[in-house]
C-alpha positions as CSV (number, residue, x, y, z in Angstrom):
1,X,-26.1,23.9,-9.4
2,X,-25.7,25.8,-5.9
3,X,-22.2,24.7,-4.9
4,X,-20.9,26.0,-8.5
5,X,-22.9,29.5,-8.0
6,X,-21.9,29.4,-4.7
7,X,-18.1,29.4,-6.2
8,X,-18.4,31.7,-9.3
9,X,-19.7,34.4,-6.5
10,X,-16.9,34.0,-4.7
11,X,-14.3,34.2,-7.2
12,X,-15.9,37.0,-8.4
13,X,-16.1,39.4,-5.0
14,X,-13.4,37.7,-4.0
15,X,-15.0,36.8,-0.2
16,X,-15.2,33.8,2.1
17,X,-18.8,32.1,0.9
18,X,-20.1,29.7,4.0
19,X,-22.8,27.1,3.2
20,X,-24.4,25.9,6.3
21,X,-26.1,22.5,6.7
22,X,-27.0,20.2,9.7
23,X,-28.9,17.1,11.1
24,X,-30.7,16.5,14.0
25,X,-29.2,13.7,15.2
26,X,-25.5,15.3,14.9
27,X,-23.5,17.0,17.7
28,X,-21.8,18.9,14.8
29,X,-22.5,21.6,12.3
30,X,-21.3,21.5,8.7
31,X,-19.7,24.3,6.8
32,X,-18.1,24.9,3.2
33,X,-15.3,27.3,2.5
34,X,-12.8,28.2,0.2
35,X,-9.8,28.8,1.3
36,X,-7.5,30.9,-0.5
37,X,-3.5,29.6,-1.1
38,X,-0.7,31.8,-1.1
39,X,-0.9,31.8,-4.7
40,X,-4.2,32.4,-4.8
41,X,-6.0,29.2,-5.8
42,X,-9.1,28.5,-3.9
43,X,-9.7,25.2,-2.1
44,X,-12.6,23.6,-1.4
45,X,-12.8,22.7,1.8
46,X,-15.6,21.1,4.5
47,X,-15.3,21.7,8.2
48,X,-17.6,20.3,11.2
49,X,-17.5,22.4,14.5
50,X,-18.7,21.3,17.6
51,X,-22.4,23.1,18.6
52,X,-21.6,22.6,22.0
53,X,-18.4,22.7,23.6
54,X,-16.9,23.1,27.4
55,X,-13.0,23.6,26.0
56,X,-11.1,25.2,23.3
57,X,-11.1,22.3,20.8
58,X,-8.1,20.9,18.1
59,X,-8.4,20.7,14.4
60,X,-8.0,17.2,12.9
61,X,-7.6,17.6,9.2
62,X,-7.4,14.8,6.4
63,X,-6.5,16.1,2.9
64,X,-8.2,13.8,-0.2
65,X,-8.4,13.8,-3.7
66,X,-11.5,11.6,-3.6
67,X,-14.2,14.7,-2.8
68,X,-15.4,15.8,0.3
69,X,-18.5,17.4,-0.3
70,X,-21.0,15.3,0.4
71,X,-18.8,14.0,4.0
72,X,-20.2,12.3,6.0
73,X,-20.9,13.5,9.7
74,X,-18.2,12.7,12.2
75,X,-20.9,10.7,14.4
76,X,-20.5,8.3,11.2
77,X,-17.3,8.3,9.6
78,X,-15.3,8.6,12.9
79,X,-17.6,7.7,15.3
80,X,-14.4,7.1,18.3
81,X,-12.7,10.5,17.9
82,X,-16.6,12.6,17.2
83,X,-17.5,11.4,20.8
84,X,-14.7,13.1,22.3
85,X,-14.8,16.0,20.4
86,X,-12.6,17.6,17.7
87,X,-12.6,20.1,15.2
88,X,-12.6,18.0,11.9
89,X,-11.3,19.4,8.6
90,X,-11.8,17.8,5.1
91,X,-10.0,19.3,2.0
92,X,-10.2,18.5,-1.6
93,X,-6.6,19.1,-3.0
94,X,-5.8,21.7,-5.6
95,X,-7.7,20.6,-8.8
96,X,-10.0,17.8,-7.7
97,X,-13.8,18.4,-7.3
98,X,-14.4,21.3,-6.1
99,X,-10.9,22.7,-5.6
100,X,-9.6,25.4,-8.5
101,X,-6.2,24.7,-9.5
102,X,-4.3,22.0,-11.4
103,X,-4.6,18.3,-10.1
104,X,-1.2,16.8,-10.3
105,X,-0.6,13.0,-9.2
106,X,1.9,13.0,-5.8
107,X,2.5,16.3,-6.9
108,X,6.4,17.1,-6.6
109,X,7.9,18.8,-3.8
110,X,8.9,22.8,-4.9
111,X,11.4,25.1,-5.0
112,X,11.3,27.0,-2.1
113,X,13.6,29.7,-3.8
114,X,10.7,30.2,-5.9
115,X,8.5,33.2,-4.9
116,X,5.0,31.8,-4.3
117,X,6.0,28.5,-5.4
118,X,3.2,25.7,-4.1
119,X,3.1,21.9,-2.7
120,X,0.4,19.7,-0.9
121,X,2.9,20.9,2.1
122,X,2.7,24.5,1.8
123,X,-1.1,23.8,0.9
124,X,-1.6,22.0,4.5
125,X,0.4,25.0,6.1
126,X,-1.8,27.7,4.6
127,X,-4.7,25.6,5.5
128,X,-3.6,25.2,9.2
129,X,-3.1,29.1,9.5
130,X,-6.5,30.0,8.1
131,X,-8.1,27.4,10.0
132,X,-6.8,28.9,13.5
133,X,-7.4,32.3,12.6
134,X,-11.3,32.3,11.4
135,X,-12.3,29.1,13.1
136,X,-13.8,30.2,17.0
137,X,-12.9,28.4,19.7
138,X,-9.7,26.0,19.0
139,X,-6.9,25.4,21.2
140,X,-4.0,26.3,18.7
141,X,-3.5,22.8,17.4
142,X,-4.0,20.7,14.4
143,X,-3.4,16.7,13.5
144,X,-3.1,15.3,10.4
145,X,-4.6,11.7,9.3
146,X,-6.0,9.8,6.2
147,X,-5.7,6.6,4.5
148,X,-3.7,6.0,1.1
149,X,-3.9,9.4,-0.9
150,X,-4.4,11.2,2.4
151,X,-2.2,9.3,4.3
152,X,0.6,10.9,1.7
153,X,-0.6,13.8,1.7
154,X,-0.8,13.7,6.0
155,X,3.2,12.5,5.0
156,X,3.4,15.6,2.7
157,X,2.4,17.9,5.9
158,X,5.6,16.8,7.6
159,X,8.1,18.4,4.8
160,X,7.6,22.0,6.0
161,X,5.3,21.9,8.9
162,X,3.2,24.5,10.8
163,X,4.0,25.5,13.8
164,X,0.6,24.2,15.2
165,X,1.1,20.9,13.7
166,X,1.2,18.6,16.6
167,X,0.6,15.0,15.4
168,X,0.2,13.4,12.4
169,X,-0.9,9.4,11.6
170,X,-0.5,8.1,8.5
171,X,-2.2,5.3,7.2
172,X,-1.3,3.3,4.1
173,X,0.7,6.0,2.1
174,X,2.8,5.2,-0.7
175,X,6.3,5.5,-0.4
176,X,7.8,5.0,-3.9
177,X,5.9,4.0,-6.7
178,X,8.8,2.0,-8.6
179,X,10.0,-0.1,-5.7
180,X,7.4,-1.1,-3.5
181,X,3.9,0.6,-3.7
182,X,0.6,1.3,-5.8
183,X,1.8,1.3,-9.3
184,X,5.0,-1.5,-9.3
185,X,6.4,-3.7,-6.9
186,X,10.5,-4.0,-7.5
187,X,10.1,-2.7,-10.9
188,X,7.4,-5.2,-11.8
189,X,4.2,-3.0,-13.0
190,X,1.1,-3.4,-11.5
191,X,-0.8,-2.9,-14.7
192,X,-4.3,-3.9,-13.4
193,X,-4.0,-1.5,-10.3
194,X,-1.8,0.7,-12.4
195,X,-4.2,1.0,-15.6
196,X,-7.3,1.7,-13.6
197,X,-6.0,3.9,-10.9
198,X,-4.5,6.2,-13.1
199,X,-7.5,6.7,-15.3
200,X,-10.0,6.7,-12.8
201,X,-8.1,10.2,-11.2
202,X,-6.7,11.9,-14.6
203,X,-9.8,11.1,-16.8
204,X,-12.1,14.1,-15.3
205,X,-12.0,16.2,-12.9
206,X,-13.7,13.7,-10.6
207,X,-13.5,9.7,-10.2
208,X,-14.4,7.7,-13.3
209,X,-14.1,4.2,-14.3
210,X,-12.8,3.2,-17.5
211,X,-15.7,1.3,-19.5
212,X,-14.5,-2.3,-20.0
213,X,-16.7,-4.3,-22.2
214,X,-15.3,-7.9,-20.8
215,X,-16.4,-8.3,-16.9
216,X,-13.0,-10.9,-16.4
217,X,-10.7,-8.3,-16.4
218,X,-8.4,-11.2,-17.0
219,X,-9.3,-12.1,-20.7
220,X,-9.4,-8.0,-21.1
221,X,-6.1,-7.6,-20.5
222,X,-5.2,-10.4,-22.5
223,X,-6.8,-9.4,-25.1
224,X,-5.1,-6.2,-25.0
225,X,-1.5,-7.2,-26.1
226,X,1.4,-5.4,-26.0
227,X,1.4,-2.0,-23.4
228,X,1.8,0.1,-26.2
229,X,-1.5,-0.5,-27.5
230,X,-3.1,0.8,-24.3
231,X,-2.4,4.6,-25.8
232,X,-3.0,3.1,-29.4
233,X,-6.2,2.4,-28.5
234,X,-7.7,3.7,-25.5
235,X,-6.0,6.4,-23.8
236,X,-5.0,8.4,-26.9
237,X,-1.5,9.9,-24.2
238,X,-4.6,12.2,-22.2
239,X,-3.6,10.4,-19.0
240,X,-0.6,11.8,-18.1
241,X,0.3,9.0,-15.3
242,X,0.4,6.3,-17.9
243,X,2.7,8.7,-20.2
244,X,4.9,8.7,-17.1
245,X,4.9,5.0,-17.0
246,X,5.8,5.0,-20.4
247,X,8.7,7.3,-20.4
248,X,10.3,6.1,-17.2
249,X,10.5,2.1,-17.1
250,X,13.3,2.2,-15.2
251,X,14.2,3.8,-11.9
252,X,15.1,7.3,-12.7
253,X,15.6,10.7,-11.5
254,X,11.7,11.2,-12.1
255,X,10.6,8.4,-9.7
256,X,12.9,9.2,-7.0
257,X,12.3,12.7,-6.7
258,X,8.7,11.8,-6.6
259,X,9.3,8.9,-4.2
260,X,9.0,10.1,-0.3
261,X,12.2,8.3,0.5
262,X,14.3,10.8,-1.5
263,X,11.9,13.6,-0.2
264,X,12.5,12.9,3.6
265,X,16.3,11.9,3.5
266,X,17.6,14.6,4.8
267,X,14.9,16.3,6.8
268,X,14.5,16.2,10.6
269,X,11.7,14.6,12.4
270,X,10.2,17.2,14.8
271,X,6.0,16.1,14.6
272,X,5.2,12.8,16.5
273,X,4.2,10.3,13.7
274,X,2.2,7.6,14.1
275,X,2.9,4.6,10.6
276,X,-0.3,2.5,10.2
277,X,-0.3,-0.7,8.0
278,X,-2.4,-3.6,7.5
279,X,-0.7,-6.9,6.5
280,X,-3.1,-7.9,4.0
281,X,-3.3,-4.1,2.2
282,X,-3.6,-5.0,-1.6
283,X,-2.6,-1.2,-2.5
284,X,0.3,-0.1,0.3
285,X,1.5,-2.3,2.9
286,X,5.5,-1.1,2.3
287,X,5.0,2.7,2.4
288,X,4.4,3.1,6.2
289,X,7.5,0.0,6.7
290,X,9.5,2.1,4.7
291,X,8.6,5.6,6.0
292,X,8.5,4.6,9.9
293,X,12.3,2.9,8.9
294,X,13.5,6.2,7.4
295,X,12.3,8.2,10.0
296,X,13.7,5.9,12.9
297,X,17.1,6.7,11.9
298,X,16.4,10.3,12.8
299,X,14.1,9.7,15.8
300,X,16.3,11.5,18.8
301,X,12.8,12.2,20.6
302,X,10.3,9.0,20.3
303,X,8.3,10.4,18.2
304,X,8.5,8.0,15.7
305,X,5.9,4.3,16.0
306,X,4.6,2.0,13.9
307,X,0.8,0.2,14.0
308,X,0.6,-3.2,11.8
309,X,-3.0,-4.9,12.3
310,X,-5.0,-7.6,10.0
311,X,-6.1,-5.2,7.8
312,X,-6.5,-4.8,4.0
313,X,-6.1,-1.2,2.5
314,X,-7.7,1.2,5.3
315,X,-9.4,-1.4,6.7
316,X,-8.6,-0.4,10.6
317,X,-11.0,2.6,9.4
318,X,-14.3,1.3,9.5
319,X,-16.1,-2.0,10.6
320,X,-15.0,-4.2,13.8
321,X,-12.5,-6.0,12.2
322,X,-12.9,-9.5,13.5
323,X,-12.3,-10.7,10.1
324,X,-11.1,-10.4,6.8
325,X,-12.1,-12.6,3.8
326,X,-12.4,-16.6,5.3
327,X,-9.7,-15.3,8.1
328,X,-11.3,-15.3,11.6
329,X,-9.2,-13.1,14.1
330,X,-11.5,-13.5,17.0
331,X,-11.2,-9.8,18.2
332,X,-12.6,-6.4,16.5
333,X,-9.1,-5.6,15.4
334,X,-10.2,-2.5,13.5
335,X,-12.6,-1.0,16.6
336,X,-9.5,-1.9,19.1
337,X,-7.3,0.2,16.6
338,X,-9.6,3.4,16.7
339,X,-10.3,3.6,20.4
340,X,-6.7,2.3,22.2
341,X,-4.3,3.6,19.1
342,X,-5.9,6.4,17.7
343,X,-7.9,8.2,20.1
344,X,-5.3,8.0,22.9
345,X,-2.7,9.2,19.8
346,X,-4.3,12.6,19.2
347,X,-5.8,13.3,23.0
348,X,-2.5,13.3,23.7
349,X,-0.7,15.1,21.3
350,X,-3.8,17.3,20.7
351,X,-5.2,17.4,24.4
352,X,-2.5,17.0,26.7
353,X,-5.1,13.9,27.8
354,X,-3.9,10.4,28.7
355,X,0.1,9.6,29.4
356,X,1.6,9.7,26.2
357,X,3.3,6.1,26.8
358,X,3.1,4.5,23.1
359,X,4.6,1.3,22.4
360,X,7.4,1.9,19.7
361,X,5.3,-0.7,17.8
362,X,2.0,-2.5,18.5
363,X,1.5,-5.4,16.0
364,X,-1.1,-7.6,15.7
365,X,0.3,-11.1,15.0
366,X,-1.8,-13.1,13.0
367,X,-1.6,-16.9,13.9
368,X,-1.6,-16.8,17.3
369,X,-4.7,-13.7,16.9
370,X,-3.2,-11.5,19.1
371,X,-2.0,-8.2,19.6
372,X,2.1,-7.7,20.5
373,X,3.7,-4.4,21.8
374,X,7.8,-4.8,20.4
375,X,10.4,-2.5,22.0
376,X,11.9,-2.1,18.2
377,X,10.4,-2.9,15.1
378,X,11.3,-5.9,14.0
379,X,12.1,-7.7,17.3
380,X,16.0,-7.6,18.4
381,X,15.0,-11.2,19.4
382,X,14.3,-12.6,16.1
383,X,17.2,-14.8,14.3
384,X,17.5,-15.2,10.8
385,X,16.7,-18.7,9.4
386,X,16.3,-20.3,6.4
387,X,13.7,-22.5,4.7
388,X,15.0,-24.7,1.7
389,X,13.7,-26.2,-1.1
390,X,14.4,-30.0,-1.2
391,X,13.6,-32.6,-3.9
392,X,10.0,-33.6,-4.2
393,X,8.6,-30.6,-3.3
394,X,9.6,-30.8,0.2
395,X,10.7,-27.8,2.6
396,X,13.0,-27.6,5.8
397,X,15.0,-25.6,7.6
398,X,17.9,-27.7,6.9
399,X,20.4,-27.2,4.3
400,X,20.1,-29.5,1.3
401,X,23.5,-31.8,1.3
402,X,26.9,-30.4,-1.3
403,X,26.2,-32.2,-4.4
404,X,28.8,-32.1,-7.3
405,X,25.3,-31.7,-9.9
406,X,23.0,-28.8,-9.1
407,X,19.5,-30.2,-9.3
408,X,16.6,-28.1,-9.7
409,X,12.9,-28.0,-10.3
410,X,11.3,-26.6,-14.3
411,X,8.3,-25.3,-15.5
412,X,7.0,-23.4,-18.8
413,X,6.3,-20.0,-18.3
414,X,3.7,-19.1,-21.2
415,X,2.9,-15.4,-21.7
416,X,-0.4,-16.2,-23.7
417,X,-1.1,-18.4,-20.6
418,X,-0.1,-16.3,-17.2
419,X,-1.2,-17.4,-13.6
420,X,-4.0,-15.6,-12.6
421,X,-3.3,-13.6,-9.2
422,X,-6.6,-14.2,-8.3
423,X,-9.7,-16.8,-8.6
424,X,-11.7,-15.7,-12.1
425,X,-13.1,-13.9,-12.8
426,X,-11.4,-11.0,-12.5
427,X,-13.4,-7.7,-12.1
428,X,-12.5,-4.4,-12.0
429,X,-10.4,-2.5,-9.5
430,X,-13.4,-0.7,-8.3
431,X,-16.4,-1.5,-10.4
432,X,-19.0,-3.7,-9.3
433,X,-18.5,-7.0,-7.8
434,X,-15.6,-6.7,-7.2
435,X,-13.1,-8.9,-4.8
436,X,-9.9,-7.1,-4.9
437,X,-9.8,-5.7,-1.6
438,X,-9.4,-9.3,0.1
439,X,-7.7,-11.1,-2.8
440,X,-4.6,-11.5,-0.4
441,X,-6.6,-13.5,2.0
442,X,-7.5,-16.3,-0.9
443,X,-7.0,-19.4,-0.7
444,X,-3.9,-20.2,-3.0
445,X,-4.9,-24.3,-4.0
446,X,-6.8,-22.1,-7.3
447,X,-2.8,-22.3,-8.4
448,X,-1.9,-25.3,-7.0
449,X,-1.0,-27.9,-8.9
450,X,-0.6,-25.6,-12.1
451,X,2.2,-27.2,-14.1
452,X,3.8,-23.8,-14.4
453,X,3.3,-22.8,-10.8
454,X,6.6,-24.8,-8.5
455,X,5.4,-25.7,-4.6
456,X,7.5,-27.2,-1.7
457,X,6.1,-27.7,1.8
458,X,7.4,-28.6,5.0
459,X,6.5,-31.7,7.2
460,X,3.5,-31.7,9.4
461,X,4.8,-28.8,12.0
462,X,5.5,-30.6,15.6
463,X,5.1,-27.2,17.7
464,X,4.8,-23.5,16.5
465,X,7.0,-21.5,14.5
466,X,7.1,-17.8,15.0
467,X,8.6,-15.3,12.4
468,X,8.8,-12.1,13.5
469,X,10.2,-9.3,11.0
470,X,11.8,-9.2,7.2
471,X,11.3,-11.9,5.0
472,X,13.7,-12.5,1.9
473,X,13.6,-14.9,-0.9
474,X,17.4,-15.6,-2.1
475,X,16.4,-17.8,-5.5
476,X,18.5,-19.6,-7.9
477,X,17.3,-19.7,-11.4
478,X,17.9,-19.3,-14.6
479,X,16.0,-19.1,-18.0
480,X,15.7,-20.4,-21.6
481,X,14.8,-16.4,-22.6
482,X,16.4,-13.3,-21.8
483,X,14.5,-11.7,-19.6
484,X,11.7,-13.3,-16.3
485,X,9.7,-12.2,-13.3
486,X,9.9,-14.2,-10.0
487,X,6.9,-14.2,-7.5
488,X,7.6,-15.9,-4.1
489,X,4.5,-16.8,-2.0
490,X,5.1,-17.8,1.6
491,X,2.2,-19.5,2.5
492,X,0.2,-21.4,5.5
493,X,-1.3,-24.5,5.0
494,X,-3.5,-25.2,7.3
495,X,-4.8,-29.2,8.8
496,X,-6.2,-30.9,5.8
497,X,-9.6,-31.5,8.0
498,X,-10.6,-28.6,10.3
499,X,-14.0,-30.1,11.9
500,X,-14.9,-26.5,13.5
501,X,-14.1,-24.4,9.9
502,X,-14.9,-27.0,7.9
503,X,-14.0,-24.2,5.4
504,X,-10.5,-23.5,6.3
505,X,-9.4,-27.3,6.4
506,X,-6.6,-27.9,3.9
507,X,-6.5,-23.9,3.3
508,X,-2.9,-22.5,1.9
509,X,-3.3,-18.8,3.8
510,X,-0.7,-16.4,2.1
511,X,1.3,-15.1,4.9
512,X,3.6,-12.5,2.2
513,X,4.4,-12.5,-1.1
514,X,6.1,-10.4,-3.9
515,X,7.8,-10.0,-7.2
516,X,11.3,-9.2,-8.6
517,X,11.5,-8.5,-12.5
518,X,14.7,-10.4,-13.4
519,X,16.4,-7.1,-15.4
520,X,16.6,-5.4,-12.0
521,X,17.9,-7.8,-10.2
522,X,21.2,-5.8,-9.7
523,X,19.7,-2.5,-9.0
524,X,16.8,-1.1,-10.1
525,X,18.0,2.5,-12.0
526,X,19.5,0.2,-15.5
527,X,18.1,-3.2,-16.6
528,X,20.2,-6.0,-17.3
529,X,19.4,-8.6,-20.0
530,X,19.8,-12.6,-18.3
531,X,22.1,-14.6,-19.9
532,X,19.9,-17.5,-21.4
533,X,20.6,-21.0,-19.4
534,X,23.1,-19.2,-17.1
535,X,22.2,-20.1,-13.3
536,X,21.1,-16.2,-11.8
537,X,21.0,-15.1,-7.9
538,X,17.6,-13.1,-7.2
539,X,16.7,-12.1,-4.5
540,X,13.0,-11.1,-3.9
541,X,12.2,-8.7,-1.1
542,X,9.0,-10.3,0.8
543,X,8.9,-7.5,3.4
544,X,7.7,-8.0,7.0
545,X,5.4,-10.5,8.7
546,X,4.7,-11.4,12.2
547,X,3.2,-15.0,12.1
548,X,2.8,-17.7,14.1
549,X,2.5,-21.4,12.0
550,X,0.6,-23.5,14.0
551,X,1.2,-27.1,15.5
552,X,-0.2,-29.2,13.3
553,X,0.2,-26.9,9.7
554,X,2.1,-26.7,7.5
555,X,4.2,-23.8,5.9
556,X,5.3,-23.5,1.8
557,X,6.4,-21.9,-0.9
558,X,5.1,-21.2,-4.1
559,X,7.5,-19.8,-7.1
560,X,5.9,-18.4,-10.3
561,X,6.1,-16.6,-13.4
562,X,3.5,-14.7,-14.0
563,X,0.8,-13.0,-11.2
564,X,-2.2,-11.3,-14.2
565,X,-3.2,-9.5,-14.6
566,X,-2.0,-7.6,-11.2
567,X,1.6,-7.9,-13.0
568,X,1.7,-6.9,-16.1
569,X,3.6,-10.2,-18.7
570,X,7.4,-9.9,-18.6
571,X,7.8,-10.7,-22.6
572,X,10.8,-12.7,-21.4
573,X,12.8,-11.6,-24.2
574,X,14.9,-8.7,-22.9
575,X,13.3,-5.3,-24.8
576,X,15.1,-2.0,-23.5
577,X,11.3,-0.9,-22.7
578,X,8.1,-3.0,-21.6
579,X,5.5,-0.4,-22.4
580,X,6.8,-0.3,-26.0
581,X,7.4,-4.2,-26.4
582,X,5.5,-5.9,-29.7
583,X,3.6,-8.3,-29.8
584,X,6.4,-10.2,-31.5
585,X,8.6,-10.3,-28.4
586,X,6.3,-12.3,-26.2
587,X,8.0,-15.4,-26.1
588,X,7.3,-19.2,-24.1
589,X,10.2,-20.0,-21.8
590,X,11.8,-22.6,-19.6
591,X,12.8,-22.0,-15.9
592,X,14.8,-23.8,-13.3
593,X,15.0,-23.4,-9.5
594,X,17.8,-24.8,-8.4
595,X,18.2,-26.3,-4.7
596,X,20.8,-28.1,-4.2
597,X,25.0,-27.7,-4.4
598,X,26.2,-23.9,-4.3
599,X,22.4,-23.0,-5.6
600,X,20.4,-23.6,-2.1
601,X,17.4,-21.8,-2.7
602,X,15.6,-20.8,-0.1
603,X,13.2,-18.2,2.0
604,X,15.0,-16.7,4.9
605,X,12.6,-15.3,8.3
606,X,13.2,-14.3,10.8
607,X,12.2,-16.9,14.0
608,X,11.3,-16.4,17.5
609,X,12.4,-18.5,19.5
């Protein structure tokens, strides 16, 4: 009961209330405060000072909607930048925990011409200017940095920033939740991720998980139906996320004003930003691509880098790193990233420490295991290639010979049957037992072999192949239906006997992969209906890797229908809106992936030579 008296008497007398705790063993001392907006919502807010210190010292703040009363000390959640000493800041946003205020999901950016008009930016400047006048004993500067939510809202920071504001590092924010991040991936929805996400922030005022009755969220879903049943039976339209899904399927004037792209286009770059991804994040790899891409165009100053480790979703955060899943990287990845990226990043920035000579991008490139500092991001030396599909289920970089009869390769896609994205079973986003934050490192033979799932591999490889950068699928397909999705999986297969990992001998690694749903395939703002039988040009957007194949592997590709339930079913019959489909338009359907003739199919990367 203390934290909400605590609160009532400081609405009521309208003063700065300060709760003091400590631990022996910590360097720091811990205090609450409320910090007053400009339109005078309170917000709750946890801050640890230094006891001892020989030298004005720099606020780092991170800004969360996840609750940051009961923090952990510095000596234990940031155990690299606590030695050297900073001010560090935690906030909970306007209407989570213990924040007054209304909690709205990547709230929009305002009006400035409206008096007293409020954003997570202007919330981060008011912050920053309360911080640095009632805080003893700081230098006059702040950094910004936090993973997913908090990387955004570290992103957020940049649109209107305080003077003091001297570096920022995002990590893991979303960039645009219709093309590429969170809640769909090119217009495909991520209904598992999307479902329980959105409930799990609107439902109450803190996290909560929805109560599923099945443990395989697999035959939950299933079971489910049609979308529209979700506020039919469950959500009742309380969770206003999901009513946002509803109403915009398609890429409107909603989603890109929310989006961070549309947000950014035509402001400067004046902050030194520092993009953090990890290539296996299951949440938001393309957010930092995007954002560091956007921002390079208007980079006159270096300010602007990029970090890409072997991470999944804020994984370079905690532990060493050495691994992920059944991958073996052979160096703490993770404790390299927090003590030669990070630290030197804000003792710089924030300390005038070090020389302030960061590589425009420092990539860790899985394969080879190693780290890689690039001049640009991707490489200027990379070439575009292509890898074709062949008869038999065979893969090359050469071009499949003109034929006057297209051939191609079929399989049933079954709605009441989808591929599972994962092994089963299938548990909850964030409830107990759960796999998801390593699914992308699986093993993908659990697929293999499925009659609806279509595979080509290369020969044995005679020396290494290196791709370095974007990674596009151009497909040629059509459909017995009206409408299909179209997930691409570039994959490394690894010797079929491995005597050291006995485990990893045959194993098919997943490099990248994605999904286009077929009614967007010529932009992403009005879907198109597919002409039944007519052969269709798609091409899927892979994003980035930096991969070395191995001597002695193998690399392939693996085209598929259905990814559930991380992808919500295409019905394959062409509705105007998904969420509102019946059950009715769920239909079985034949595709083709063509690979021969005028209809080369293909994966095109970009090799190092």
């Amino acid at each position: 009961m203390k934290p909400y008296l605590l609160l009532a008497i400081s609405w009521l007398i309208g003063l700065t209330i300060w709760a003091q705790e400590s631990i022996p063993e910590s360097r720091y001392e811990k205090k609450s405060v409320m910090i007053t907006m400009r339109d005078g919502v309170k917000l709750h807010t946890v801050i640890f000072v230094p006891k001892e210190s020989q030298e004005p010292l720099p606020f780092l703040l991170s800004r969360t909607p996840y609750g940051v009363a009961d923090a952990a000390f510095p000596e234990r959640s940031q155990p690299e930048l606590a030695k050297e000493g900073f001010i560090f800041v935690k906030q909970d946003i306007r209407g989570r925990y213990l924040s007054e205020g209304k909690f709205e999901m990547l709230r929009m950016t305002r009006d400035p011409k409206v008096p007293n008009s409020i954003d997570e930016s202007t919330d981060t400047y008011d912050t920053i200017d309360w911080l640095l006048k009632n805080i003893a004993n700081n230098n006059g500067k702040a950094g910004i940095f936090g993973v997913s939510y908090d990387g955004w809202t570290s992103m957020m920071a940049l649109i209107d920033p305080h003077p003091a504001l001297k570096a920022v590092s995002e990590q893991a924010t979303p960039a645009d939740w219709f093309i590429n991040d969170d809640m769909h991936h090119n217009g495909a929805f991520r209904l598992s991720y999307g479902f329980d996400y959105a409930f799990m922030e609107e439902a109450g005022k803190t996290d909560t998980l929805f109560p599923f009755d099945t443990y395989d969220n697999y035959d939950w879903y299933l079971r489910l139906g049609p979308l529209s049943n979700v506020n039919t039976k469950y959500f009742k339209n309380s969770i206003p996320t999901w009513t946002n899904f509803v109403n915009h399927p398609n890429y409107d004037a909603f989603w890109k004003k929310q989006s961070l792209l549309y947000r950014f286009e035509n402001r400067p770059l004046t902050v030194p930003t520092q993009h953090v991804a990890g290539w296996y994040d299951q949440e938001d790899f393309a957010g930092p691509l995007f954002m560091y891409e956007l921002l390079e165009k208007k980079d006159q100053n270096n300010l602007n880098h990029i970090v890409i480790g072997p991470w999944n979703h804020g994984g370079w955060s905690r532990g060493e790193g050495s691994s992920l899943g059944n991958l073996q990287f052979g160096v703490p990845t993770s404790k390299n990233f927090r003590e030669t990226i990070q630290l030197p990043w804000f003792n710089y920035h924030l300390k005038g420490k070090g020389d302030g000579q960061f590589a425009e991008a420092t990539i860790f490139q899985t394969g080879a295991n190693q780290w890689k500092s690039y001049n640009s991001w991707t490489p200027k030396q990379a070439a575009a290639q292509a890898l074709y599909f062949h008869p038999n289920g065979k893969l090359s970089f050469e071009k499949p010979a003109s034929m006057t009869t297209s051939l191609f390769d079929a399989f049933i896609s079954d709605p009441a049957n989808p591929v599972p994205y994962r092994s089963r079973p299938i548990e909850q986003t964030y409830g107990p037992g759960s796999r998801w934050r390593t699914w992308m490192t699986e093993d993908q033979r659990f697929v293999h072999h499925r009659p609806d799932v279509l595979s080509w591999e290369t020969e044995v490889l005679e020396n290494d192949v290196t791709i370095s950068g974007k990674v596009l699928a151009q497909l040629y397909a059509s459909t017995s239906a009206s409408d299909a999705d179209w997930i691409v999986k570039l994959i490394d297969v690894h010797p079929a006997m491995d005597e050291k990992n006995l485990r990893m001998s045959g194993y098919q690694q997943m490099v990248t992969a994605d999904v286009l749903r077929g009614r967007f395939r010529k932009g992403f703002e009005t879907p198109l209906p597919v002409k039944p039988t007519e052969v269709t040009a798609y091409t899927v957007d892979l994003l980035q890797a930096d991969h070395v194949f191995k001597k002695g592997h193998k690399i392939m590709v693996q085209v598929q229908s259905t990814w559930f339930p991380l992808i919500d079913r295409n019905p394959q019959k062409f509705v105007p809106n998904i969420f509102l489909a019946k059950a009715s338009d769920y239909v079985k359907a034949e595709h083709r992936v063509y690979r021969s003739g005028g209809y080369a199919s293909r994966v095109e990367v970009m090799v190092v030579r």
